[in-house]
Structures are given as structure tokens and as C-alpha cells.
N, C-alpha and C positions, 0 to 999 in steps of 0.2 A: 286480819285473819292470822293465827299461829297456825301453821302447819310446820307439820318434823314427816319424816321420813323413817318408815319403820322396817327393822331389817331383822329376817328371820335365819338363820342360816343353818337349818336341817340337814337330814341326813340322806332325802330323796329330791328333796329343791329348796332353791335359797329363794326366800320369800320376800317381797317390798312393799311397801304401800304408803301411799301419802294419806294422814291423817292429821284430817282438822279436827284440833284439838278445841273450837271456838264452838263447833258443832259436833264434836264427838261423831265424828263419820268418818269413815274409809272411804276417799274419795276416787282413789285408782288403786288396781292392784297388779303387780308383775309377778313373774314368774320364771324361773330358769331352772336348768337343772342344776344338780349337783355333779361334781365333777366325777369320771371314774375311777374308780382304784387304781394303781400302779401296778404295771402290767411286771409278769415275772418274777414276782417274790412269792416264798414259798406259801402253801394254801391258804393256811392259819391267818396270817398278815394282809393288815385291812388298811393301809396306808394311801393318802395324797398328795400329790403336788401340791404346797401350800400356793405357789403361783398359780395353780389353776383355780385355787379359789380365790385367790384374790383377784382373778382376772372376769372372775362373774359375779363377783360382789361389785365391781367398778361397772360393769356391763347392765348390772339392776340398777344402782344408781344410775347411771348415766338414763337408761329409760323414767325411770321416775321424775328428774330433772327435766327430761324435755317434756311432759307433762305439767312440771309445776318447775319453773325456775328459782321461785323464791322458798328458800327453805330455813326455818329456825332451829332446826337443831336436826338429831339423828339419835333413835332408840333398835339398839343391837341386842338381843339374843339369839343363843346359838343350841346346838343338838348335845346330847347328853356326853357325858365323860371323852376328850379325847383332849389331845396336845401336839404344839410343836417346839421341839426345844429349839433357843435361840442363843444369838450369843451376846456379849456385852452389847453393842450397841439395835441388838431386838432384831437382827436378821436371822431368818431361817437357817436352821441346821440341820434340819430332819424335813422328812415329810411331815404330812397331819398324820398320826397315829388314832384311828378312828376308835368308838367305844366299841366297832365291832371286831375290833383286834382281838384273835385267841389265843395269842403267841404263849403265852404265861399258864391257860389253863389247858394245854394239849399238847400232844408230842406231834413236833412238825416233821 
């Protein structure tokens, strides 16, 4: 049996599911939320903790795993335009800047 681990990571809940790819079924699905904003920055600015998302994408996985231990691989997509800058060696420097940032089209 292939089964992979599918990871969805929206903008209201990060989404999991183990699907057999043998049988083309969704065999478990989780659920979490999505982290909140960063409290304190002005209106406009729609920012995250990248550690709080990555501490609920470990948190989906890990449910999915104890459902199905054996897993062959992992398929990621995520929610529309945003980023974290990073630096040479790919650690965070910023928050996640979400696509609902309106920093740029409004006077904060």
C-alpha cells in the first residue's frame, strides 16, 4: 500500500490527510487551526509567527503518523501569496507576511 501524507496549509486551518494513493481514498483527515496574527502591529499588517506554524504543521503530522505510521512520502500546498524572509542558511527572519497584508495598499 503507498500512502503519503497530504498537507494543506490555509489561511483558516492547516489541513492533513493520509491518502492511499493504491485506492485513491482519503483515508483520515485532521484538522487544526491556523495560528493567529501577531498581536500589536499596526491595523493594516497581517503577520505570523513562522514558529507557530511550524509547530502545527509538526502537531498535524504527528496526528496523522499515529494513525498511519508507515508513510511514503508528503504532498504540501499552501494558501495564496505570502512569505518569510530568511537568511543564508533558511532560518526565519521575519514573520509569515500573510496575502492579507495591506501594508502597501493603505495608509497605516
Amino acid at each position: 500500500m503507498a500512502n503519503v501524507f497530504g498537507i494543506d496549509v490555509g489561511s483558516s486551518f492547516i489541513k492533513g490527510a493520509v491518502i492511499d494513493l493504491n485506492a485513491l481514498d482519503l483515508r483520515r483527515v485532521e484538522r487544526v487551526p491556523f495560528p493567529p496574527f501577531a498581536a500589536g502591529l499596526p491595523s493594516l499588517r497581517r503577520e505570523v509567527d513562522p514558529d507557530a506554524v511550524m509547530t502545527a504543521v509538526e502537531d498535524l503530522l504527528a496526528r496523522l503518523q499515529a494513525y498511519e505510521p508507515e508513510c511514503d512520502g508528503v504532498a504540501l500546498c499552501g494558501q495564496m501569496h505570502g512569505f518569510v524572509l530568511v537568511n543564508g542558511r533558511g532560518e526565519a527572519v521575519s514573520n509569515y507576511i500573510s496575502w492579507l497584508d495591506q501594508r502597501v495598499s493603505r495608509e497605516e
